[in-house]
Biopython code that builds the backbone (N, CA, C, O; Angstrom):
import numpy as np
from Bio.PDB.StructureBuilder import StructureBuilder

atoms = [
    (1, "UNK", "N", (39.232, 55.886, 77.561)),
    (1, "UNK", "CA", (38.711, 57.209, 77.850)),
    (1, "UNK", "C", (39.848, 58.102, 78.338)),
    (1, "UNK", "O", (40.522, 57.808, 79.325)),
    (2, "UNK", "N", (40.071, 59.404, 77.478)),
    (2, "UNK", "CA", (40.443, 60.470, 78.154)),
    (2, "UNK", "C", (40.678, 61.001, 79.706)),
    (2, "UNK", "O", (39.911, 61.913, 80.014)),
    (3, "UNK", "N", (41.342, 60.705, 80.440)),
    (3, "UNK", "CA", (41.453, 61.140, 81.525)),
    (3, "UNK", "C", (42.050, 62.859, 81.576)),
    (3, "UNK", "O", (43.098, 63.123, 80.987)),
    (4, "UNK", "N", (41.332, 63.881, 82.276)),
    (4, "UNK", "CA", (41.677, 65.131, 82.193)),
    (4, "UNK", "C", (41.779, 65.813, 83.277)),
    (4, "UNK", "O", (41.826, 65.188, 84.336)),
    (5, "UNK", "N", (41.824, 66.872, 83.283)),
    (5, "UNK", "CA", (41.944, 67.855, 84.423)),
    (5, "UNK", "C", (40.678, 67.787, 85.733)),
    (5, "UNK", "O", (40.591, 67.556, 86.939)),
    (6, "UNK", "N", (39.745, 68.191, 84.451)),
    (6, "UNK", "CA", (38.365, 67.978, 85.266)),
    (6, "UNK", "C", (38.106, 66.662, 85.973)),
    (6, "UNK", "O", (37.638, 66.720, 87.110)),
    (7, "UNK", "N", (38.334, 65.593, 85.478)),
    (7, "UNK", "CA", (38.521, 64.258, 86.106)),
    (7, "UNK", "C", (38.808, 64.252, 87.512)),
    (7, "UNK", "O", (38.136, 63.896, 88.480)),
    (8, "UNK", "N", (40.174, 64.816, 87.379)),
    (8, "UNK", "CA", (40.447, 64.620, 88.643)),
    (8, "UNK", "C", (40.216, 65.639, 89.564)),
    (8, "UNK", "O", (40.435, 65.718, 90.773)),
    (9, "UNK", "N", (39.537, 66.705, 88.430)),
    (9, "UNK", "CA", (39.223, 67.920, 89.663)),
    (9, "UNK", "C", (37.810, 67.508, 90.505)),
    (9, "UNK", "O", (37.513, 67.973, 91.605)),
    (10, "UNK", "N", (36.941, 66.447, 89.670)),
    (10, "UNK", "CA", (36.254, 66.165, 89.905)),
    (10, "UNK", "C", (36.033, 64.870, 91.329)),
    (10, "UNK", "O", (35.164, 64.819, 92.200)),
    (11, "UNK", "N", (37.032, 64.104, 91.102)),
    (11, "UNK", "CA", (36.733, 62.995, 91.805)),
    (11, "UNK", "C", (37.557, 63.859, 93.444)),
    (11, "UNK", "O", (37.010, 63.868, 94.546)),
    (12, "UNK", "N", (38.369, 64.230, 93.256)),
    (12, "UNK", "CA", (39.148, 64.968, 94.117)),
    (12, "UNK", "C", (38.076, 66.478, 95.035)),
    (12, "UNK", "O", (38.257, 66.942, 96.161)),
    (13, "UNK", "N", (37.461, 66.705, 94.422)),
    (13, "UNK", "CA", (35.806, 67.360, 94.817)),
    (13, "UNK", "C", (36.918, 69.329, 95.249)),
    (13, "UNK", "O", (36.864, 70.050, 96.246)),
    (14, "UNK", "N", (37.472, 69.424, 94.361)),
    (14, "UNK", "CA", (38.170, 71.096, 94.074)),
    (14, "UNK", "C", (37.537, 71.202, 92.667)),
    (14, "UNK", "O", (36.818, 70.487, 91.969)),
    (15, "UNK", "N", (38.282, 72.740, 92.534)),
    (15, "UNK", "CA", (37.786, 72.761, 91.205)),
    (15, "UNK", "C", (38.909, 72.450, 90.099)),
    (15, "UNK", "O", (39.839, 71.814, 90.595)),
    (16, "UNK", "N", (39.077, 72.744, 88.663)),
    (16, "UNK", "CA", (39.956, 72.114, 87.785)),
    (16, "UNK", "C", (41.445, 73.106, 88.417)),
    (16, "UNK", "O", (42.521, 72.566, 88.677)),
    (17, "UNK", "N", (41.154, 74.760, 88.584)),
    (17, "UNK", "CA", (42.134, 75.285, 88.539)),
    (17, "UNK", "C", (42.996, 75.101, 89.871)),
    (17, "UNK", "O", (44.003, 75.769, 90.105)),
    (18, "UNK", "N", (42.502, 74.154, 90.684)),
    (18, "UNK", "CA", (43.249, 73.500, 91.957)),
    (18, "UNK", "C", (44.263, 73.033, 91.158)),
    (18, "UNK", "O", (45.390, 73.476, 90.935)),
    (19, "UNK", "N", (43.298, 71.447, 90.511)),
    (19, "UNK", "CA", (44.226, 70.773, 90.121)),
    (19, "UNK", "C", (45.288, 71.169, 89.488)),
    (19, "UNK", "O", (46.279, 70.596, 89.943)),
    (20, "UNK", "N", (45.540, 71.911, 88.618)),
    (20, "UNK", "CA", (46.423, 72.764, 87.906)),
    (20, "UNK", "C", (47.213, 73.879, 88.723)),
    (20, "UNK", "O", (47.865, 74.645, 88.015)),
    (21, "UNK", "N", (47.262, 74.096, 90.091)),
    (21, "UNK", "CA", (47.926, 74.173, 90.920)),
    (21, "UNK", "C", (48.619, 73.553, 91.653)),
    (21, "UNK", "O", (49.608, 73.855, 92.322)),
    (22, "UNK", "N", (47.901, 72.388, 91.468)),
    (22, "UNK", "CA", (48.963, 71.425, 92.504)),
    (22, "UNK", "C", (49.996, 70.580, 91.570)),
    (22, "UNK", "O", (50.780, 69.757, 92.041)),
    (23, "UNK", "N", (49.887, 70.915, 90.081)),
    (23, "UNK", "CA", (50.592, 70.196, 89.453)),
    (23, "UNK", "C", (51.749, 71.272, 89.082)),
    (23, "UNK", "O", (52.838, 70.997, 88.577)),
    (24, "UNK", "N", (51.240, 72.647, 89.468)),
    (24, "UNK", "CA", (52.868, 73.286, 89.464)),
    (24, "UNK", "C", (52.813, 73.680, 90.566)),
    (24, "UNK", "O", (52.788, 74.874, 90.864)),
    (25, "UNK", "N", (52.777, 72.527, 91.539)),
    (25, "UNK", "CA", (53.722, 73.285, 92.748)),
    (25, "UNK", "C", (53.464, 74.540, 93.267)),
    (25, "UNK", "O", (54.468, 75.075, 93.737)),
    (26, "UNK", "N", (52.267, 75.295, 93.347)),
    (26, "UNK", "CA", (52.000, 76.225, 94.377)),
    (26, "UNK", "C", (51.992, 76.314, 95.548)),
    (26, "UNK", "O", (51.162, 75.680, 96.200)),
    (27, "UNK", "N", (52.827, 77.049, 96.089)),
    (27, "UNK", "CA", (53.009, 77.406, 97.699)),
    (27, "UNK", "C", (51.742, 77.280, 98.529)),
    (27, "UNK", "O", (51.757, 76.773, 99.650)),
    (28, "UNK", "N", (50.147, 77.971, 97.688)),
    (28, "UNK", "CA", (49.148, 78.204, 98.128)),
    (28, "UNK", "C", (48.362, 77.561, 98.658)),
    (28, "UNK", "O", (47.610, 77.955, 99.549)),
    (29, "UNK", "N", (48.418, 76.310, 98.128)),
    (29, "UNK", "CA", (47.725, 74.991, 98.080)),
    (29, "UNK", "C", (48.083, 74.135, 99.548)),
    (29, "UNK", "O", (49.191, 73.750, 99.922)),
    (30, "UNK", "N", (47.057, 74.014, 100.082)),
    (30, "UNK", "CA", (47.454, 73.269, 101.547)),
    (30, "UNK", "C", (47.919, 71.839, 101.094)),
    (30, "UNK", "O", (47.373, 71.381, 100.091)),
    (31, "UNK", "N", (48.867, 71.093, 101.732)),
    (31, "UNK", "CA", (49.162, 69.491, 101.900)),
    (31, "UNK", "C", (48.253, 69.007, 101.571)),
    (31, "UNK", "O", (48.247, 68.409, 100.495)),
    (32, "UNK", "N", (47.232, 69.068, 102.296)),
    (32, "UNK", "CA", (45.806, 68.036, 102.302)),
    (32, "UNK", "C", (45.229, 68.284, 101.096)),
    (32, "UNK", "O", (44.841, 67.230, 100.591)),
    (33, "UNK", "N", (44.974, 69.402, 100.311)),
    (33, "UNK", "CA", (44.388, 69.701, 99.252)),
    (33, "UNK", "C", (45.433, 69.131, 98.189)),
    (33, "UNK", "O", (44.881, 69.218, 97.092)),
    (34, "UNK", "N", (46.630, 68.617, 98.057)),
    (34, "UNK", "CA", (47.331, 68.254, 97.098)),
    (34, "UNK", "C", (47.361, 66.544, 97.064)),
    (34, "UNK", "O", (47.270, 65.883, 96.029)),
    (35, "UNK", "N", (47.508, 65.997, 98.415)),
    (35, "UNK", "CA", (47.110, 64.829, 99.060)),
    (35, "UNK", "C", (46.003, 64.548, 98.531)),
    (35, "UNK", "O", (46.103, 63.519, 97.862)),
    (36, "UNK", "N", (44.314, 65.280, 98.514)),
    (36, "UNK", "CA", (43.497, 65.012, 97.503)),
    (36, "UNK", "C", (43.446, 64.710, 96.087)),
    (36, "UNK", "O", (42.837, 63.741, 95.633)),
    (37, "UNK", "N", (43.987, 65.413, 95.508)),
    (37, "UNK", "CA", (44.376, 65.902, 93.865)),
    (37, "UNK", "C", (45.013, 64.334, 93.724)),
    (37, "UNK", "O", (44.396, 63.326, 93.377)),
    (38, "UNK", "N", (46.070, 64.418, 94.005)),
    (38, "UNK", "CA", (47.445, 62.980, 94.034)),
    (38, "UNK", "C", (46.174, 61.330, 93.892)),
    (38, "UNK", "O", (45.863, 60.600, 92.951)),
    (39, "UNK", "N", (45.806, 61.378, 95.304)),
    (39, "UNK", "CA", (45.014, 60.699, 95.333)),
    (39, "UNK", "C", (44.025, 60.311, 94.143)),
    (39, "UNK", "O", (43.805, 59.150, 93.798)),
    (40, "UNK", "N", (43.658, 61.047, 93.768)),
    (40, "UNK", "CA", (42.076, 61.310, 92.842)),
    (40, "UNK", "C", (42.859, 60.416, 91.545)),
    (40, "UNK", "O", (42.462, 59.348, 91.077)),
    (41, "UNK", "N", (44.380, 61.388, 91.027)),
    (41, "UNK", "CA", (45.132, 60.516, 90.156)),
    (41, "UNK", "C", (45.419, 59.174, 90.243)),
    (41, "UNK", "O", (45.281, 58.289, 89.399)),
    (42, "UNK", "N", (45.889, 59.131, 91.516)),
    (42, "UNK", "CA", (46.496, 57.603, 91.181)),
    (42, "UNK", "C", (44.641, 56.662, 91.280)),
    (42, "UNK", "O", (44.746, 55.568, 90.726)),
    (43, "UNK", "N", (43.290, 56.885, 91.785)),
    (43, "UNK", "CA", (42.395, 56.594, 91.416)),
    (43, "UNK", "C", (41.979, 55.812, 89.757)),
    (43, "UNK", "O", (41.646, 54.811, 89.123)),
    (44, "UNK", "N", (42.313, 57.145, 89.771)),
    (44, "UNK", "CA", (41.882, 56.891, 87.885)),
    (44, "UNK", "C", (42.453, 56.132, 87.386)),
    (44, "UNK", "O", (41.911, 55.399, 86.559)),
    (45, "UNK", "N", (44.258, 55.980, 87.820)),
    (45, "UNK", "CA", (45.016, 55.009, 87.018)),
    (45, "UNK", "C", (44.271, 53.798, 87.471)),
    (45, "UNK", "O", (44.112, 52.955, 86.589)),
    (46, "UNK", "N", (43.902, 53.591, 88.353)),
    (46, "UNK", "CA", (43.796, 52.294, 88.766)),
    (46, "UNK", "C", (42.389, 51.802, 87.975)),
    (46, "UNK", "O", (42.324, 50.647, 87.554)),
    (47, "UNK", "N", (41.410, 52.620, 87.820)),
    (47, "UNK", "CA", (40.463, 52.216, 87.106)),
    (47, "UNK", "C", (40.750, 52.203, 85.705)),
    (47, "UNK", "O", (39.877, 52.155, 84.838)),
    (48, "UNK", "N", (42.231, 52.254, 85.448)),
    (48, "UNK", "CA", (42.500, 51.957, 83.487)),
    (48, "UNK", "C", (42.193, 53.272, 82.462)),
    (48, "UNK", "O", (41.877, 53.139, 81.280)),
    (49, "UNK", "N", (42.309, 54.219, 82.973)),
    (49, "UNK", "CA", (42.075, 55.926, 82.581)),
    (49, "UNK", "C", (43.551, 56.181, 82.587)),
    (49, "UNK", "O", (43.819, 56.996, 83.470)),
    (50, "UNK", "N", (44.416, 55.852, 82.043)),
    (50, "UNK", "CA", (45.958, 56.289, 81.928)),
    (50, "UNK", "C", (46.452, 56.305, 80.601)),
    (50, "UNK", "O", (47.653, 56.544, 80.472)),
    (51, "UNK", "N", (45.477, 56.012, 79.157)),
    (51, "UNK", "CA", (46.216, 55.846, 78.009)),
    (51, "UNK", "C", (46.754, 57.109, 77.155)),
    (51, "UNK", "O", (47.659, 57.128, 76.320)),
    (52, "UNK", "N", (46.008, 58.054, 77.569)),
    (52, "UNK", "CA", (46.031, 59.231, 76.839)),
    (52, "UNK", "C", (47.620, 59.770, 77.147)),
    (52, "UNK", "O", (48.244, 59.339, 78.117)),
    (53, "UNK", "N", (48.045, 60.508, 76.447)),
    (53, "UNK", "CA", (49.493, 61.241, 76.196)),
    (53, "UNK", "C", (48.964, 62.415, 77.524)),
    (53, "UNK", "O", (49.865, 62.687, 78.318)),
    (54, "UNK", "N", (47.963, 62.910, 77.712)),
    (54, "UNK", "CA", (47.394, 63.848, 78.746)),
    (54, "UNK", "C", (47.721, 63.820, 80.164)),
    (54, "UNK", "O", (48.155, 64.586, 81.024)),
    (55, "UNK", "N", (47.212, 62.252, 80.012)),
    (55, "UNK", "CA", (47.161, 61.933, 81.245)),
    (55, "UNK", "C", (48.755, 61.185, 82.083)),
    (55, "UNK", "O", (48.875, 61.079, 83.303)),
    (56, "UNK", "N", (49.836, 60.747, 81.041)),
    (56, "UNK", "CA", (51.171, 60.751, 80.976)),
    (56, "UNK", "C", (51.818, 61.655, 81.603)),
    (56, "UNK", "O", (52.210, 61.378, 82.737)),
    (57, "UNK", "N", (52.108, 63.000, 81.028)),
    (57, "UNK", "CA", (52.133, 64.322, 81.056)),
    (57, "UNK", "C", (52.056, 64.870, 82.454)),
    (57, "UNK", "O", (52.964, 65.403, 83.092)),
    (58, "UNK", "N", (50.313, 64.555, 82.965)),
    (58, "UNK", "CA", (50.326, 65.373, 84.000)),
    (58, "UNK", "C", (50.476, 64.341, 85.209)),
    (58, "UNK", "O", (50.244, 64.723, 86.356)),
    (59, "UNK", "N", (50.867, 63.027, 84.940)),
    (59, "UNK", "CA", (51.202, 62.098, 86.252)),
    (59, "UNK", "C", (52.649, 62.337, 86.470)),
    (59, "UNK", "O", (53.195, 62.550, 87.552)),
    (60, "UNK", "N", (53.200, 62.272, 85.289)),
    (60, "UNK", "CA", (54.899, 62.823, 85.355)),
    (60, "UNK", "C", (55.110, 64.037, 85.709)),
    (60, "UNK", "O", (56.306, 64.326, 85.753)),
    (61, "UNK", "N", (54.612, 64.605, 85.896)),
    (61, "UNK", "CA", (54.273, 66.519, 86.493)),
    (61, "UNK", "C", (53.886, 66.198, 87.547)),
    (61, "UNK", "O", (54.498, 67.022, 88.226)),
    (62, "UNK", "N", (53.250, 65.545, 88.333)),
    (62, "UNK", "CA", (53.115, 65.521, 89.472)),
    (62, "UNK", "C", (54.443, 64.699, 90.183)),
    (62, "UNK", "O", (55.118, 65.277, 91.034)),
    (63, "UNK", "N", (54.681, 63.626, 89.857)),
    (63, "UNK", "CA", (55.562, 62.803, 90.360)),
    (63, "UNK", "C", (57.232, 63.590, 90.382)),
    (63, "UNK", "O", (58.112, 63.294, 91.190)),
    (64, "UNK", "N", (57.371, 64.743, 89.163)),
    (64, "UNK", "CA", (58.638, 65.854, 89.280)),
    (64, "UNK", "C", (58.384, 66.561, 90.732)),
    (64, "UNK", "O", (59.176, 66.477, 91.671)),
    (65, "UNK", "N", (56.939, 67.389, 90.760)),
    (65, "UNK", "CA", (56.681, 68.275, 91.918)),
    (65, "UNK", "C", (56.887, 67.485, 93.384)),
    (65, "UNK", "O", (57.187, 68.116, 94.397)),
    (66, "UNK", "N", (56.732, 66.340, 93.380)),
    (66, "UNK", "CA", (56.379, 65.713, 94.467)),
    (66, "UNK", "C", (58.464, 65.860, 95.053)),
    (66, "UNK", "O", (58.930, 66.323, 96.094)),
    (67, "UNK", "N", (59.138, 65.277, 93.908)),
    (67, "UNK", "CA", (60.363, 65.114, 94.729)),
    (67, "UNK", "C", (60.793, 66.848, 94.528)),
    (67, "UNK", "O", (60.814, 67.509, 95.567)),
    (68, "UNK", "N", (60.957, 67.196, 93.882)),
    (68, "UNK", "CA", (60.939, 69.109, 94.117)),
    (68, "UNK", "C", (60.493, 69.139, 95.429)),
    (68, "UNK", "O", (61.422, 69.359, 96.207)),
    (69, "UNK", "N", (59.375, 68.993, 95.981)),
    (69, "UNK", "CA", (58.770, 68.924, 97.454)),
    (69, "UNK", "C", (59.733, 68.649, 98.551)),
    (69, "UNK", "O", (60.239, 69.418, 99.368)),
    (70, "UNK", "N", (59.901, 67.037, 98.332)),
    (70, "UNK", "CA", (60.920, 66.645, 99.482)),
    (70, "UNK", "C", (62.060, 67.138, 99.307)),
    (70, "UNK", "O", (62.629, 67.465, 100.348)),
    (71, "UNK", "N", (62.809, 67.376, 98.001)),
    (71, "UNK", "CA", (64.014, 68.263, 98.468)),
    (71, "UNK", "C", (64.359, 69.203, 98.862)),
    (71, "UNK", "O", (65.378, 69.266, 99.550)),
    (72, "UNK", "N", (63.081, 71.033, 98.335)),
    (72, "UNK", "CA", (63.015, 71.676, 99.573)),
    (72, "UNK", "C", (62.608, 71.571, 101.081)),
    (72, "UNK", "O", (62.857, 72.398, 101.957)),
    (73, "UNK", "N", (62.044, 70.583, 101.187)),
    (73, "UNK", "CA", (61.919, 70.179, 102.511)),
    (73, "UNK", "C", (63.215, 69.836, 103.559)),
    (73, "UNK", "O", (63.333, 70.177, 104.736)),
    (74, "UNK", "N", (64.185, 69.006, 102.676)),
    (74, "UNK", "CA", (65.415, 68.432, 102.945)),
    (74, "UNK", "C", (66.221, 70.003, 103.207)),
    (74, "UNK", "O", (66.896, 70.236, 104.210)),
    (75, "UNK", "N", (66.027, 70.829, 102.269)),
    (75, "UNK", "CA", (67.062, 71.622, 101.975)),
    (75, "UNK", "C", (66.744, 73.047, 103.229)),
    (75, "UNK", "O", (67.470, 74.015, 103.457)),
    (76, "UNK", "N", (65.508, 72.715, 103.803)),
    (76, "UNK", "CA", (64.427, 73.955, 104.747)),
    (76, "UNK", "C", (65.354, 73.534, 105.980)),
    (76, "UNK", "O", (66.071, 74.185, 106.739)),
    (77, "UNK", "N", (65.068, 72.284, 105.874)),
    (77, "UNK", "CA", (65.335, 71.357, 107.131)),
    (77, "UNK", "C", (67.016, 71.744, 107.838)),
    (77, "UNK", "O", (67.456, 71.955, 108.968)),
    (78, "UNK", "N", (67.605, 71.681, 106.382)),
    (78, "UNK", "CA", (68.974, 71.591, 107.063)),
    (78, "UNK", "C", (69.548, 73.411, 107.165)),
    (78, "UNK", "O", (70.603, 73.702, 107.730)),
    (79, "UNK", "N", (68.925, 74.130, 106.721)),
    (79, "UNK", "CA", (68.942, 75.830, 106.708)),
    (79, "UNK", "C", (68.256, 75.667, 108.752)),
    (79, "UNK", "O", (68.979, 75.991, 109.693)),
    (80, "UNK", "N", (67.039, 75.207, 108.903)),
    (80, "UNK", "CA", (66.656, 75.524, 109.842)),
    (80, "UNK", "C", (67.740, 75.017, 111.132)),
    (80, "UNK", "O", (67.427, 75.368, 112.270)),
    (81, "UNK", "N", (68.904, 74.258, 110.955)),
    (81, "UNK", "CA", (69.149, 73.313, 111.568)),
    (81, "UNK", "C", (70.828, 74.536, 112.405)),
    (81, "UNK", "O", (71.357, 74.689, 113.506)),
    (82, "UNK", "N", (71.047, 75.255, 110.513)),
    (82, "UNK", "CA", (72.089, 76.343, 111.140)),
    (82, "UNK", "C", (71.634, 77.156, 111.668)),
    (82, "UNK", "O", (72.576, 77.939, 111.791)),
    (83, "UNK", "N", (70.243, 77.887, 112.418)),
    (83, "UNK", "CA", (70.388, 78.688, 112.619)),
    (83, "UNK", "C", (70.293, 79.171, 114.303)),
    (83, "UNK", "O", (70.501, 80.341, 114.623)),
]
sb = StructureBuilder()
sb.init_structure("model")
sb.init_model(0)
sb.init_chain("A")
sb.init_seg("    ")
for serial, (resi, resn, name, xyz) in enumerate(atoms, 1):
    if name == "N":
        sb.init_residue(resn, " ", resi, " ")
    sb.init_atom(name, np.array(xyz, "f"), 0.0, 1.0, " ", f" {name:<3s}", serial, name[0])
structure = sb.get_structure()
């Protein structure tokens, strides 16, 4: 089965266009609400919902955003550190 947007917008209890926020990295999106989303994914993999090219795609899109994340974090961190 197809694993999709709605899937995880679903199990994750936002709506789809969350999910599709948190997979590019919007500023807007609280921690916890992305922490949901993440979650909901790695869910599905685990129940065997990972074959689709779709669902590839947007786990590797998340897993880019995630270290994008910690390195502005790294990079906040050490700005906050000169000043």
């Amino acid at each position: 089965m197809r694993v999709t947007i709605k899937d995880v917008a679903k199990l994750a209890g936002v709506a789809p266009s969350t999910v599709t926020r948190v997979i590019q990295n919007k500023s807007t999106i609280s921690d916890e609400t992305k922490k949901r989303v993440r979650k909901a994914m790695v869910e599905l993999e685990k129940q065997g919902k990972k074959g689709s090219q779709e669902w590839k795609n947007l786990r590797n899109s998340i897993a880019q955003n995630s270290r994008a994340m910690s390195e502005n974090r790294n990079k906040m961190a050490a700005l906050g550190k000169g000043i």
